[in-house]
PAZAPA-4460 file (N, C-alpha, C; in steps of 0.05 Angstrom, whole numbers, plus 32768, in hexadecimal, padded with zeros to 4 digits):
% residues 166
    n_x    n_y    n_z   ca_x   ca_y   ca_z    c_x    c_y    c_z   seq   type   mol
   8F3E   7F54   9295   8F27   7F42   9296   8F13   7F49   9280     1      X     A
   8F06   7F35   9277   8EF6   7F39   925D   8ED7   7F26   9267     2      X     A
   8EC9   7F39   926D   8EA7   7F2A   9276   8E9C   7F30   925C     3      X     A
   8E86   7F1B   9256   8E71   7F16   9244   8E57   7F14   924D     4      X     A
   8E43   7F2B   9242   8E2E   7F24   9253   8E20   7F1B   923B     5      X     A
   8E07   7F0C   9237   8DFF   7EFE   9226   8DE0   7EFC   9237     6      X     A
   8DC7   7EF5   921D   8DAD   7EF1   922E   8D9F   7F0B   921E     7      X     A
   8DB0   7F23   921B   8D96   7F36   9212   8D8A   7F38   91F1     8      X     A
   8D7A   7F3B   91EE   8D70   7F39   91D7   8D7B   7F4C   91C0     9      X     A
   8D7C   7F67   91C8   8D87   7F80   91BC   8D91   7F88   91CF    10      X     A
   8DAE   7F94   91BC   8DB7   7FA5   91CD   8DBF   7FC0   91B6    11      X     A
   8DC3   7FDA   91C6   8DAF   7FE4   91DE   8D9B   7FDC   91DD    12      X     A
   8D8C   7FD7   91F8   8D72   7FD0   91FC   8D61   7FE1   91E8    13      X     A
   8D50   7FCF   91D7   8D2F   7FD8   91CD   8D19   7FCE   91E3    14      X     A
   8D1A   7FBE   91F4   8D12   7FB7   9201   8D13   7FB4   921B    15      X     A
   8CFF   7FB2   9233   8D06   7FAA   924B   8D19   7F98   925A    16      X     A
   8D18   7F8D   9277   8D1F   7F77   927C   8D40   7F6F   9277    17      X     A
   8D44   7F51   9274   8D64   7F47   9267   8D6E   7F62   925F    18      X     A
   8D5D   7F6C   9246   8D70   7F85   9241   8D7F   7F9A   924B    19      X     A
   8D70   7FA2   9258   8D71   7FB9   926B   8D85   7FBA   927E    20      X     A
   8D79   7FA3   928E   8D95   7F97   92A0   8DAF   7F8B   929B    21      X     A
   8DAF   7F7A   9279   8DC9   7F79   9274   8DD8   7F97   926A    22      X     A
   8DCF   7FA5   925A   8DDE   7FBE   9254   8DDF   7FD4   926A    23      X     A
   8DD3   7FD9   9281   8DE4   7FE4   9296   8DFA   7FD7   92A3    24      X     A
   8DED   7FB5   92AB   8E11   7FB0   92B0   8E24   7FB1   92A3    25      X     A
   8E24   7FAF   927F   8E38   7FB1   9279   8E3E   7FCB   9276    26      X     A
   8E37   7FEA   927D   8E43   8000   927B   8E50   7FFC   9293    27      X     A
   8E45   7FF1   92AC   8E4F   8003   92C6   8E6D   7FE9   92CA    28      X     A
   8E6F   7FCF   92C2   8E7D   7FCF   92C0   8E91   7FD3   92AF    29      X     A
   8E8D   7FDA   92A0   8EA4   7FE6   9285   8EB6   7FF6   9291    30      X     A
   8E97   8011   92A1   8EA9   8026   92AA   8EBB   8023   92C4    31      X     A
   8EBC   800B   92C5   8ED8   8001   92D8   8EEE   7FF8   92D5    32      X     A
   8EEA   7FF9   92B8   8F06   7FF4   92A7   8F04   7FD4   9296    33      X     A
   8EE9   7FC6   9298   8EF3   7FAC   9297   8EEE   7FA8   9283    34      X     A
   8EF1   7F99   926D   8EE1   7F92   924F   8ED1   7F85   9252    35      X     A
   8EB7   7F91   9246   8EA1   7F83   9248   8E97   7F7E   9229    36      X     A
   8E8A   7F6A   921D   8E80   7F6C   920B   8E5D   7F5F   9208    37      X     A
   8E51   7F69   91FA   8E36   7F66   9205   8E2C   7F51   91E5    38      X     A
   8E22   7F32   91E6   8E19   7F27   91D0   8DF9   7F2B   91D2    39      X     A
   8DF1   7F2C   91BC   8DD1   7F33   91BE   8DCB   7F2C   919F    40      X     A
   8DB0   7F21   9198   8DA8   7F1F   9184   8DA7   7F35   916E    41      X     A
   8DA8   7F39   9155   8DB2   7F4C   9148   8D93   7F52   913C    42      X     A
   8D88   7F71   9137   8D71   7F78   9129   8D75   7F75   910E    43      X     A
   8D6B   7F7F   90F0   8D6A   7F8B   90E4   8D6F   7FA5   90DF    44      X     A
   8D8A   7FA8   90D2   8D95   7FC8   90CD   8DA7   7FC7   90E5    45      X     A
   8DB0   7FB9   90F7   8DC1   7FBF   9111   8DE2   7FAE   9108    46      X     A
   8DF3   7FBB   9110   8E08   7FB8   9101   8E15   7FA4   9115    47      X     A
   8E23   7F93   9102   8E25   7F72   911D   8E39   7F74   9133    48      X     A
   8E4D   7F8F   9126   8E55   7F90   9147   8E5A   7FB2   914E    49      X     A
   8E62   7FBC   9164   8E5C   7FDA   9162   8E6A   7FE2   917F    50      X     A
   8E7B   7FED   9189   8E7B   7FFF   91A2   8E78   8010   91AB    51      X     A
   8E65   800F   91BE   8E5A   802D   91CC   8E5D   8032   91F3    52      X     A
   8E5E   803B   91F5   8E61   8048   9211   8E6A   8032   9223    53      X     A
   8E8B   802F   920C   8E99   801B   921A   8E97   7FFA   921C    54      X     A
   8E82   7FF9   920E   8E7D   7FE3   9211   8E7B   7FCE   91EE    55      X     A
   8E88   7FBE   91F1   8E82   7FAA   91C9   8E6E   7FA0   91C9    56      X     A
   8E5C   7FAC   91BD   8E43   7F9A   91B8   8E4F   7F84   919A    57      X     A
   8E43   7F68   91A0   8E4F   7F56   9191   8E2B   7F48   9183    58      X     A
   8E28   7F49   916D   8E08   7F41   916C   8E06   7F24   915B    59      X     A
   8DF2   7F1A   915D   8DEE   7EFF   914D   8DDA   7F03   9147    60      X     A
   8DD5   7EE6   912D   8DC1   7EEC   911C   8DB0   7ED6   912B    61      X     A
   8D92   7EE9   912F   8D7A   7EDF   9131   8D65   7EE3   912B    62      X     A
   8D4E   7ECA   9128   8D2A   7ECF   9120   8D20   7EEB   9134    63      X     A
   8D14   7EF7   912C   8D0B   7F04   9137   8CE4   7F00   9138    64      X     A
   8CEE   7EF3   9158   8CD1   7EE0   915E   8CD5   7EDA   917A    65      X     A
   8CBB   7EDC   9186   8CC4   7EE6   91A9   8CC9   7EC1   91AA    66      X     A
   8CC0   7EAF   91A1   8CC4   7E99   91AC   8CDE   7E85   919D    67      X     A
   8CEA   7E8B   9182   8D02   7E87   9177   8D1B   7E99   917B    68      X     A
   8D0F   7EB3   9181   8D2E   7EC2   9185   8D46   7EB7   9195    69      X     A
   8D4B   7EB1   91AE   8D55   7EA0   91BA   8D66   7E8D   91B4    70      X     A
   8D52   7E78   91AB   8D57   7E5F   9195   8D68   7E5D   9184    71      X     A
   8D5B   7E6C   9176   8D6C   7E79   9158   8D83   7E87   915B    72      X     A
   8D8F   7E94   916F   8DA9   7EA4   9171   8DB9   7E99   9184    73      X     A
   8DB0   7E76   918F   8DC3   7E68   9199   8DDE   7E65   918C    74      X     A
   8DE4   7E55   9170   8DF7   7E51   915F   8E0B   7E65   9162    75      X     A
   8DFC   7E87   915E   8E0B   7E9F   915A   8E16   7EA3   917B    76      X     A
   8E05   7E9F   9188   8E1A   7EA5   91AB   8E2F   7E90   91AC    77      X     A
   8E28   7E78   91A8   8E3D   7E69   91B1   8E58   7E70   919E    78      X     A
   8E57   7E7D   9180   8E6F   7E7D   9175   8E78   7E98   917D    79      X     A
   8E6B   7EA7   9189   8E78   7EBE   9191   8E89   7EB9   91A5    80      X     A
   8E7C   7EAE   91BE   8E8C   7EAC   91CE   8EAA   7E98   91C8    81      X     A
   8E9F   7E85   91BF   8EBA   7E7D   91AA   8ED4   7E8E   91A0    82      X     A
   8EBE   7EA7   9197   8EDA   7EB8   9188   8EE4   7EC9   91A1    83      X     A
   8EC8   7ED8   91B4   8ED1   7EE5   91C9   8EE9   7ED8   91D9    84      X     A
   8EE7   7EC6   91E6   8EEF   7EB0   91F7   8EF7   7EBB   921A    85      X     A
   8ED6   7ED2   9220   8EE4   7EDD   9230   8EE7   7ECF   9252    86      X     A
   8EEE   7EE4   9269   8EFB   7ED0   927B   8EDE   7ED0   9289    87      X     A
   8EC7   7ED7   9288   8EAE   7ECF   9297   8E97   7EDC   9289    88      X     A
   8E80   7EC6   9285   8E6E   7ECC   9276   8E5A   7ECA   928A    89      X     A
   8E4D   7EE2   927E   8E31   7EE4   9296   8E1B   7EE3   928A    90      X     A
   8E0B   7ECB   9282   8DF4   7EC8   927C   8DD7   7ECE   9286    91      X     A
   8DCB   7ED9   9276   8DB3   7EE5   9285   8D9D   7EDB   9278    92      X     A
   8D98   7EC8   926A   8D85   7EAF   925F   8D8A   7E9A   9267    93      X     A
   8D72   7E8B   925A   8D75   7E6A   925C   8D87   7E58   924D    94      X     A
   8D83   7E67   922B   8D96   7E5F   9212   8DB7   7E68   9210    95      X     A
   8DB8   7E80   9216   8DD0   7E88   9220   8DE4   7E81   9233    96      X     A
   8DD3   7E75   924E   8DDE   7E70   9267   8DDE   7E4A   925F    97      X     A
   8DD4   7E3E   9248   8DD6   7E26   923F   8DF9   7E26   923C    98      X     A
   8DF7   7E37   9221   8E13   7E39   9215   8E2C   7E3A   9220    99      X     A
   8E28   7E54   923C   8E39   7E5D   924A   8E46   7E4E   925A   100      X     A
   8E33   7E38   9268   8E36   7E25   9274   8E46   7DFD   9269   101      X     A
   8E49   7DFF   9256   8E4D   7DEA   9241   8E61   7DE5   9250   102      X     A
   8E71   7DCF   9248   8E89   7DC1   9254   8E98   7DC8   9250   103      X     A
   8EA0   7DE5   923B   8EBA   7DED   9237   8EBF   7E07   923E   104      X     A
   8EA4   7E0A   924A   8EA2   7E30   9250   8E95   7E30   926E   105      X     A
   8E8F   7E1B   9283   8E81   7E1D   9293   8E90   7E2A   92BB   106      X     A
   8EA6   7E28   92B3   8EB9   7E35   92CE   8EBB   7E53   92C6   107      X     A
   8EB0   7E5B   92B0   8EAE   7E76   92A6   8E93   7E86   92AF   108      X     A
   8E7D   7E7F   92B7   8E66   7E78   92B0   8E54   7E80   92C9   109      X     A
   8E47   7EA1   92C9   8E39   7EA6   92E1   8E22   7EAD   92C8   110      X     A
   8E06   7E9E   92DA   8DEE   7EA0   92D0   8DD7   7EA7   92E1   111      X     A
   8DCD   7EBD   92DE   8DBA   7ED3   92ED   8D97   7EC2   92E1   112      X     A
   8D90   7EBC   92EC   8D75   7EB6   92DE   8D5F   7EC9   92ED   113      X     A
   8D4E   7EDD   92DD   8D41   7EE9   92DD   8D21   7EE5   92DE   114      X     A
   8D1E   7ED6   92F2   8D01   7ECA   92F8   8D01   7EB4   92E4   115      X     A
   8CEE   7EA1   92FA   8CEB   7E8A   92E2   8CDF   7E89   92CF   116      X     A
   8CEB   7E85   92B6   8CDC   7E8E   929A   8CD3   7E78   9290   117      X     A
   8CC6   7E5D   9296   8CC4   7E51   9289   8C9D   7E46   9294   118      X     A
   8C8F   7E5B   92A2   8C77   7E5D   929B   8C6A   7E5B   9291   119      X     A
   8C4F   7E49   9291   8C45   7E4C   9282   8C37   7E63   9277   120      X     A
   8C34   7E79   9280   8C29   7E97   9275   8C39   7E9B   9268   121      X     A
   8C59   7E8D   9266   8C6A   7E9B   9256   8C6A   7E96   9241   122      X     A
   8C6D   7E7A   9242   8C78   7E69   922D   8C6B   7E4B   922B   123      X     A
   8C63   7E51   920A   8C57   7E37   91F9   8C64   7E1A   9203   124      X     A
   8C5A   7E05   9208   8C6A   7DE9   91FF   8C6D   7DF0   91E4   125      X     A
   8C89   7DDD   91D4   8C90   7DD1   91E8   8CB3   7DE1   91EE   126      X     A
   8CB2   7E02   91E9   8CBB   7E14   91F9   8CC6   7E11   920C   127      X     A
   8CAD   7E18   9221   8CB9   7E11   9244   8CC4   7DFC   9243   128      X     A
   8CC2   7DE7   9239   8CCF   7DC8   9243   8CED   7DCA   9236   129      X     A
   8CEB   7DDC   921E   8D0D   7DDC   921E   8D1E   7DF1   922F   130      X     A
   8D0B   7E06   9232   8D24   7E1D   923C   8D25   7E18   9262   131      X     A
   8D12   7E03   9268   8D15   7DFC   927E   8D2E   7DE3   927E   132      X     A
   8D2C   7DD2   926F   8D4D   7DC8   9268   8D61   7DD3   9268   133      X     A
   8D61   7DE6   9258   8D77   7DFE   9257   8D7B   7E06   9279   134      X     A
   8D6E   7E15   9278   8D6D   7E1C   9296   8D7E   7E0B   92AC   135      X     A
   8D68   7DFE   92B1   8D73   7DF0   92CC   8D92   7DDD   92C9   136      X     A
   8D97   7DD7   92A1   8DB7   7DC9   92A4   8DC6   7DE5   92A8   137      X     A
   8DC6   7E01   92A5   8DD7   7E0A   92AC   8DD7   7E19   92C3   138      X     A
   8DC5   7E1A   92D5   8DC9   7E20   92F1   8DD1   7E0A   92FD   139      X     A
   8DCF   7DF5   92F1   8DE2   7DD7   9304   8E00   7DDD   92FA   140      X     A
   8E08   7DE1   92E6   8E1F   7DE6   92D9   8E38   7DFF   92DC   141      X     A
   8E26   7E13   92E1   8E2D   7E2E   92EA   8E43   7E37   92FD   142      X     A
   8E56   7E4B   92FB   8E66   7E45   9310   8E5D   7E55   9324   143      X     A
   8E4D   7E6D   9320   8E3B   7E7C   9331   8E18   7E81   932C   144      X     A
   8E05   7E80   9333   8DF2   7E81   9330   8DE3   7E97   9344   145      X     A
   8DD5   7EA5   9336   8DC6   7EC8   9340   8DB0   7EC5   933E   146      X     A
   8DA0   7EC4   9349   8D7D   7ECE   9348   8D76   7EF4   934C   147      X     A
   8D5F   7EF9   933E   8D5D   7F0F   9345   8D44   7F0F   9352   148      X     A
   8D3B   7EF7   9365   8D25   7EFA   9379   8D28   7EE5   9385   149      X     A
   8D1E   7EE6   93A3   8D18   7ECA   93B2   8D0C   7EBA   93A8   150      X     A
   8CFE   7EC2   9399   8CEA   7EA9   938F   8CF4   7E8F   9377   151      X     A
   8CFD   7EA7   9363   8D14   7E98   9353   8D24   7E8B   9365   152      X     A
   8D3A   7E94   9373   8D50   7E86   937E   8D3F   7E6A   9395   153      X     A
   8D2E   7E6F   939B   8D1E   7E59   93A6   8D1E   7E3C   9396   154      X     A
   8D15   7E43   9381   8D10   7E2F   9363   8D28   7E26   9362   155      X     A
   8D40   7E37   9360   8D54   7E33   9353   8D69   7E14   9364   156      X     A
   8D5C   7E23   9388   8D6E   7E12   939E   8D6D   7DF2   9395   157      X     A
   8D53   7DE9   9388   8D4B   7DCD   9381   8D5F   7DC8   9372   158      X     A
   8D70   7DD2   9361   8D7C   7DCB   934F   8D99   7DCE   9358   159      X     A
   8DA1   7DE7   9363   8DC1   7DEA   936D   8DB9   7DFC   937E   160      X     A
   8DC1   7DF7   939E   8DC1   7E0B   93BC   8DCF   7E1F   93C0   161      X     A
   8DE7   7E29   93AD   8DEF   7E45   93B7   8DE9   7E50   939A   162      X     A
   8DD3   7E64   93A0   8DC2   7E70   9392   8DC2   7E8D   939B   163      X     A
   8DD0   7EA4   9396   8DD8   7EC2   9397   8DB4   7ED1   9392   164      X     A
   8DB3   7EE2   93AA   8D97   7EF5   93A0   8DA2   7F0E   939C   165      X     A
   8D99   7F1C   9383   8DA2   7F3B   937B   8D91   7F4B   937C   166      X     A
***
């Protein structure tokens, strides 16, 4: 079996959050034997693909801009997973869990959404109004869908009722 987790910004984490939590799951499950490969936006000076502690980090090219990064390294996820073609992708964004979910990749396709991000404290119009698109077509689309709070998975029920709390 070959999982793709997808959603973090860097990998290894430079950062909190998506990050953090996608690169421990992908060690702990690695270290169960499974292939995991981790897509994440690529820095400056970070080499585009690399294996470490079991796990392929696979990177794409993106702006590095809290409100384009995302955006901008859509093109690069969706051709990865293209090349990856693995047997379940686990999205942990809005833009990612878009992709993951598409009509040719969507019985593949578990998407964790990590509080609702499309706030306005969070995020500019007209921002929120897209990644809330994103969003909600691929938790309708999804073949599994995870919240990591009641409150999220609350939101989420409006849109699709079996909604997983972690």
């Amino acid at each position: 079996m070959h999982v793709c987790i997808t959603g973090p910004k860097t990998c290894p984490p430079e950062i909190g959050g998506v990050e953090v939590f996608g690169w421990e799951l992908a060690k702990r499950v690695a270290a169960k034997g499974v292939k995991v490969t981790v897509v994440s936006g690529r820095l400056k000076g970070q080499a585009p693909s690399e294996a470490m502690q079991g796990v392929e980090i696979r990177r794409v090219w993106s702006l590095r801009n809290r409100f384009l990064l995302k955006l901008s390294n859509m093109p690069g996820v969706d051709r990865a997973l293209d090349q990856l073609n693995p047997d379940v992708i686990h999205a942990n964004d809005a833009t990612s869990a878009f992709i993951a979910t598409s009509v040719r990749r969507r019985k593949h396709a578990v998407v964790t959404v990590h509080g609702i991000g499309y706030a306005k404290s969070d995020w500019p119009p007209p921002f929120r109004q897209g990644i809330r698109v994103f969003q909600q077509r691929a938790v309708k689309r999804a073949a599994e869908v995870v919240a990591t709070d009641d409150a999220t998975a609350s939101a989420l029920r409006s849109i699709k009722q079996d909604v997983s709390v972690i």
